[in-house]
N, CA, C and O atoms as a DFTB+ gen file, in Angstrom:
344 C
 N C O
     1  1       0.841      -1.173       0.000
     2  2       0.000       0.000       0.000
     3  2       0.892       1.243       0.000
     4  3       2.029       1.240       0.472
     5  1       0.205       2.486      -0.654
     6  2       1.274       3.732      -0.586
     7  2       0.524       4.599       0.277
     8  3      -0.682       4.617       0.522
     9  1       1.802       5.567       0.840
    10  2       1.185       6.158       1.990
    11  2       1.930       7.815       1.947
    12  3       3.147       7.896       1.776
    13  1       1.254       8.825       2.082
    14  2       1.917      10.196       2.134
    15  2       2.077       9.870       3.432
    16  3       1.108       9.383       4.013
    17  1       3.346      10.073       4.163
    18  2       3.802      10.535       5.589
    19  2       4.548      12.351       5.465
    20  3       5.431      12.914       4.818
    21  1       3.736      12.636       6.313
    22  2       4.423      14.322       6.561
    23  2       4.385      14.234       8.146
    24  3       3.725      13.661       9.014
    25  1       5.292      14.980       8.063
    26  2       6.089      15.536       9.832
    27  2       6.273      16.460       9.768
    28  3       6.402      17.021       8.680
    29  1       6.378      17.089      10.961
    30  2       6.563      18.724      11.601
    31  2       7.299      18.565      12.631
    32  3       7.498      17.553      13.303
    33  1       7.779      19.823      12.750
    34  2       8.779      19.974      14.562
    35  2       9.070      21.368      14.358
    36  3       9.323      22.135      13.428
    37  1       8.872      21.390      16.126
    38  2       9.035      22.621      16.649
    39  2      10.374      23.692      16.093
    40  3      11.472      23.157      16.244
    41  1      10.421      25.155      15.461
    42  2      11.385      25.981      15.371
    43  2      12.773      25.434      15.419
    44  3      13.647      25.163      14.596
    45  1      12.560      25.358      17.273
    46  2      13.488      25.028      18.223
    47  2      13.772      23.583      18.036
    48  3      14.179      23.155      19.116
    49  1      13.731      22.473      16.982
    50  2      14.209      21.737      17.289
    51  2      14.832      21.172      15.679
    52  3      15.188      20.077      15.244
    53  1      14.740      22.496      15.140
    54  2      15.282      22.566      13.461
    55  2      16.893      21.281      13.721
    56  3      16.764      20.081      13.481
    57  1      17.881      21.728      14.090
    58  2      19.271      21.318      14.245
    59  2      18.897      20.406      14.556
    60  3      19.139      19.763      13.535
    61  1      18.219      19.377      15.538
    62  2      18.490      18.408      16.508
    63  2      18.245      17.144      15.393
    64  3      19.000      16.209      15.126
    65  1      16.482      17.575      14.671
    66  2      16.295      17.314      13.463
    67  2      16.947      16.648      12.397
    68  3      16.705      15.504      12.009
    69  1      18.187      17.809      11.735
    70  2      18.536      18.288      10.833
    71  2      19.923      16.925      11.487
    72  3      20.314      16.080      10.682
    73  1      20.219      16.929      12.263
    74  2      21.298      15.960      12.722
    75  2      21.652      14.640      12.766
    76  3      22.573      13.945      12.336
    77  1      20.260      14.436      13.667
    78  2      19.450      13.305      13.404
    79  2      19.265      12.478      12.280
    80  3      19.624      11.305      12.175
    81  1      18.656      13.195      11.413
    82  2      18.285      12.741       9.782
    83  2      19.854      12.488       9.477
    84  3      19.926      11.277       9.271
    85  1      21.128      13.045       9.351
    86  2      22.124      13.362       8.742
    87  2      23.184      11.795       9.392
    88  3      24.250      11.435       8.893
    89  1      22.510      11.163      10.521
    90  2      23.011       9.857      10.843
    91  2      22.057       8.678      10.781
    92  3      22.236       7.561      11.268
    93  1      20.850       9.194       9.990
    94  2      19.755       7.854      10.137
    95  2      20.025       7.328       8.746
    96  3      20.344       7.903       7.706
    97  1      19.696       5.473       9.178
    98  2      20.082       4.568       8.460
    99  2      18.425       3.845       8.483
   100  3      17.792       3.565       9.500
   101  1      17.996       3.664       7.112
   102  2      16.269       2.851       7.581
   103  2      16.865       1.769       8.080
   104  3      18.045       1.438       7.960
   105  1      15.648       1.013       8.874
   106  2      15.114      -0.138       9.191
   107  2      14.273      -0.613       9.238
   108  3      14.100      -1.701       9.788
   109  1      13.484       0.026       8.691
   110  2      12.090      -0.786       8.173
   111  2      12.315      -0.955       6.874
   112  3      13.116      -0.372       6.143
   113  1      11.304      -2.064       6.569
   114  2      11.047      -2.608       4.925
   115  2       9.963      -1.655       4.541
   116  3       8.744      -1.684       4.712
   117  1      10.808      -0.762       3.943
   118  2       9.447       0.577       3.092
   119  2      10.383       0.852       2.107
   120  3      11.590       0.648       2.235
   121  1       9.706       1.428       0.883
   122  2      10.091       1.923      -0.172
   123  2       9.777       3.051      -0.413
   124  3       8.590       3.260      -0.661
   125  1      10.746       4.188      -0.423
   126  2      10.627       5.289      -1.179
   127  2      10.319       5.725      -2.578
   128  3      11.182       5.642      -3.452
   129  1       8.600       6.388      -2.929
   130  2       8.651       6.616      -4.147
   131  2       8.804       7.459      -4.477
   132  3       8.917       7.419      -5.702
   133  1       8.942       8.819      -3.911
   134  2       8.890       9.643      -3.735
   135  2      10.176      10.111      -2.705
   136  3       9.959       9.858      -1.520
   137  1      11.494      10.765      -3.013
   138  2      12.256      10.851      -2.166
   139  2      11.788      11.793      -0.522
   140  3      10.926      12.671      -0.518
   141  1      12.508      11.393       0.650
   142  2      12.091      12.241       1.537
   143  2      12.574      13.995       1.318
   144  3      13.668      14.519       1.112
   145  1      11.469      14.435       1.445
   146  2      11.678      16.214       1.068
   147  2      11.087      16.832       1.786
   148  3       9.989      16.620       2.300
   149  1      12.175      18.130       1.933
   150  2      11.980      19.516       3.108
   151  2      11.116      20.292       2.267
   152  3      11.365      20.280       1.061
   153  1       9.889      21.143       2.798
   154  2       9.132      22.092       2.520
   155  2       9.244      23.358       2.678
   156  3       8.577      24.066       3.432
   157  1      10.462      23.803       1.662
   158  2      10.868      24.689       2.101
   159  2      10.121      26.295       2.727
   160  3       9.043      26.688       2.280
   161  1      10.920      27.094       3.823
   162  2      10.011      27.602       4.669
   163  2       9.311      27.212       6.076
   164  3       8.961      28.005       6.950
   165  1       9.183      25.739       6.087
   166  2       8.557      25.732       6.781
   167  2       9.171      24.477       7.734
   168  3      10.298      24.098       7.415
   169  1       8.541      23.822       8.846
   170  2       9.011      23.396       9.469
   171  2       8.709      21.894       8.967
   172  3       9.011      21.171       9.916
   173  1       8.385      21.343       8.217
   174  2       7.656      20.631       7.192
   175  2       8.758      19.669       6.487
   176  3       9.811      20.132       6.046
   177  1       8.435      18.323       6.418
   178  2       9.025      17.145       5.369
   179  2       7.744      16.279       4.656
   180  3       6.589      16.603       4.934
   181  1       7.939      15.495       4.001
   182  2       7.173      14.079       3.813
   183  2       7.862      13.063       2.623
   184  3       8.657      13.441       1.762
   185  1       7.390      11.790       2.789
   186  2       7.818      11.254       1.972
   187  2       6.391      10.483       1.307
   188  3       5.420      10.449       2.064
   189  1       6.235       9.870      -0.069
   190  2       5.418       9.086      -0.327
   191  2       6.283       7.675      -0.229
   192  3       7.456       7.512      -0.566
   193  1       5.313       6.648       0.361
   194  2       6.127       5.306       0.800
   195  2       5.530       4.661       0.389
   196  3       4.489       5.070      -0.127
   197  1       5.885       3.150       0.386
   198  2       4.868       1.879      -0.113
   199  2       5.670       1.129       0.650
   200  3       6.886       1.221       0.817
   201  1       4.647       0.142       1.244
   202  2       4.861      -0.769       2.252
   203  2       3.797      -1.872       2.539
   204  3       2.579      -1.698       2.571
   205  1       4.503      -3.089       2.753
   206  2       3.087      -4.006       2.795
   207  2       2.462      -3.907       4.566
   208  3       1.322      -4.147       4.964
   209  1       3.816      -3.420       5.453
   210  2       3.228      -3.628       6.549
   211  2       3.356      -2.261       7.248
   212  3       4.436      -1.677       7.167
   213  1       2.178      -1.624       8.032
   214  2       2.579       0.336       8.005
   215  2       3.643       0.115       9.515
   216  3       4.307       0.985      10.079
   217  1       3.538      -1.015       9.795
   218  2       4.750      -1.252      11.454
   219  2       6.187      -1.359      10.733
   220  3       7.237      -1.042      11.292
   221  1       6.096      -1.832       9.459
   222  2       7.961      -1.454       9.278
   223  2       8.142       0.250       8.701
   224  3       9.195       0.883       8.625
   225  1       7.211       0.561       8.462
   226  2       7.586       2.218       8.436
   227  2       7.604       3.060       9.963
   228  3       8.226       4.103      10.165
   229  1       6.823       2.380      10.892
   230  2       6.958       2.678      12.433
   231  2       8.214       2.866      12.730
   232  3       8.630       3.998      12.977
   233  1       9.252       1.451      12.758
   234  2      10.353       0.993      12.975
   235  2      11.237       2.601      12.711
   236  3      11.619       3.199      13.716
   237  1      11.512       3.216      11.285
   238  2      12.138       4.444      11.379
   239  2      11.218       5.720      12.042
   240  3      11.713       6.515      12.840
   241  1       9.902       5.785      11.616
   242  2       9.215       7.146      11.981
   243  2       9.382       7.439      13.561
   244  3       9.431       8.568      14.049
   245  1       9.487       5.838      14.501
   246  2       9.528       5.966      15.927
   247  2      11.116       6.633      16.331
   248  3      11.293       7.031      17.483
   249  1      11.960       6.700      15.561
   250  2      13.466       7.296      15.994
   251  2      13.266       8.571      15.804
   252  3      14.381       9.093      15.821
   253  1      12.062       9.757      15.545
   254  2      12.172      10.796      15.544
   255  2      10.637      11.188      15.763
   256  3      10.077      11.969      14.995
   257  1       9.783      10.419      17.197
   258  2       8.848      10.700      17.326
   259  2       8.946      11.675      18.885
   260  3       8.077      12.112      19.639
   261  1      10.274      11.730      18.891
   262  2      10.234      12.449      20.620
   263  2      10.379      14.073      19.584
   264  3      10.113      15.111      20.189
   265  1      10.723      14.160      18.343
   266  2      11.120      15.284      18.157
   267  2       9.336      15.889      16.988
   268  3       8.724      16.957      16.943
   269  1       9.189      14.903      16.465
   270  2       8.161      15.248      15.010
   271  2       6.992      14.683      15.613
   272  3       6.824      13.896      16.544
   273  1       5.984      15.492      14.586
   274  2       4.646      14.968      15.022
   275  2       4.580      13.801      13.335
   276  3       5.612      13.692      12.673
   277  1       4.056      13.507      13.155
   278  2       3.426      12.443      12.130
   279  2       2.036      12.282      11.584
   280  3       1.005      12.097      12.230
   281  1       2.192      12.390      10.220
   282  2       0.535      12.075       9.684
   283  2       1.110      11.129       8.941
   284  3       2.290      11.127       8.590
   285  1       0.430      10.452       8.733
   286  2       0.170       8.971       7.547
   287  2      -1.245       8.611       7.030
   288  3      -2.078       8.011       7.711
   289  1      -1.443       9.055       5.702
   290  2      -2.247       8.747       5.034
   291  2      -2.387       8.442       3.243
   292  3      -1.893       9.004       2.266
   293  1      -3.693       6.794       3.482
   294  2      -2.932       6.031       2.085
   295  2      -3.887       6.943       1.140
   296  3      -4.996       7.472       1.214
   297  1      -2.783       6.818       0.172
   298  2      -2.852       7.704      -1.290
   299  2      -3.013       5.794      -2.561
   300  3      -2.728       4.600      -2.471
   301  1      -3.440       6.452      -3.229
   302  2      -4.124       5.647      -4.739
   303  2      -4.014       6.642      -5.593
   304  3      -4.653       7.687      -5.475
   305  1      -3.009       6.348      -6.738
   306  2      -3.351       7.248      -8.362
   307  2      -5.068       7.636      -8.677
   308  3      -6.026       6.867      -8.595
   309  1      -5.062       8.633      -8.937
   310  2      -6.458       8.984      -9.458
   311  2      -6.762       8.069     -10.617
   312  3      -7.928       7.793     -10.902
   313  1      -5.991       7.714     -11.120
   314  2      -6.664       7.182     -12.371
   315  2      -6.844       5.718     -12.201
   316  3      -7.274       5.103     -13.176
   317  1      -6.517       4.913     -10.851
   318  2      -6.633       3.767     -10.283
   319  2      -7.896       3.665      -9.810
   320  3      -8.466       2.578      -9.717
   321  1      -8.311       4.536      -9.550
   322  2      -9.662       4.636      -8.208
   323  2     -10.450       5.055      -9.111
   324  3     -11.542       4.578      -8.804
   325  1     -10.620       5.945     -10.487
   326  2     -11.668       6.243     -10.892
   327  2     -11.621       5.087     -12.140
   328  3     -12.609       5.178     -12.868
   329  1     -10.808       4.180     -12.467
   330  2     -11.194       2.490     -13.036
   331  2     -12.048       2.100     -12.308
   332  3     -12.928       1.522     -12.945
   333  1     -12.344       2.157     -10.517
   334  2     -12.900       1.307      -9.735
   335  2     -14.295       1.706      -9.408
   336  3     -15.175       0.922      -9.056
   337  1     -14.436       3.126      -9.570
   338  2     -16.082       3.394      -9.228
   339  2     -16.620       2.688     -11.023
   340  3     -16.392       2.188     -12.124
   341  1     -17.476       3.235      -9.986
   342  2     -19.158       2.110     -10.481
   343  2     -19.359       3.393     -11.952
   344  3     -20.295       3.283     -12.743
């Protein structure tokens, strides 16, 4: 299944962030389709992922949950979903 994940963090915790990311190695079984990207301006990332199980994308999102908040929600091509209505 594919999934938009976006995160946020506080101003104040830009560097800690920015550090963090700059020594993380995945460990979960997820695929990037979409590379992970800064929004620029703002305090803002996301990545689009695909994954069969949303607990091996946990596995990394939990190493930067004391700092980010997290949304995860599954995405479908438009032109997938409108094959499927009626």
């Amino acid at each position: 299944m594919k999934f938009l994940v976006t995160w946020s963090w506080a101003p104040g915790d830009s560097k800690e962030a920015t550090e963090r990311f700059k020594k993380w190695k995945p460990v979960g079984k997820w695929k990037a389709l979409y590379p992970i990207s800064t929004i620029i301006g703002r305090n803002e990332a996301f990545v689009v992922m695909e994954c069969d199980d949303i607990l091996e994308a946990q596995k990394d999102l939990g190493l930067f949950s004391d700092l980010c908040v997290f949304d995860l929600a599954p995405i479908e091509e438009t032109v997938k979903l409108v094959a499927l209505s009626p």
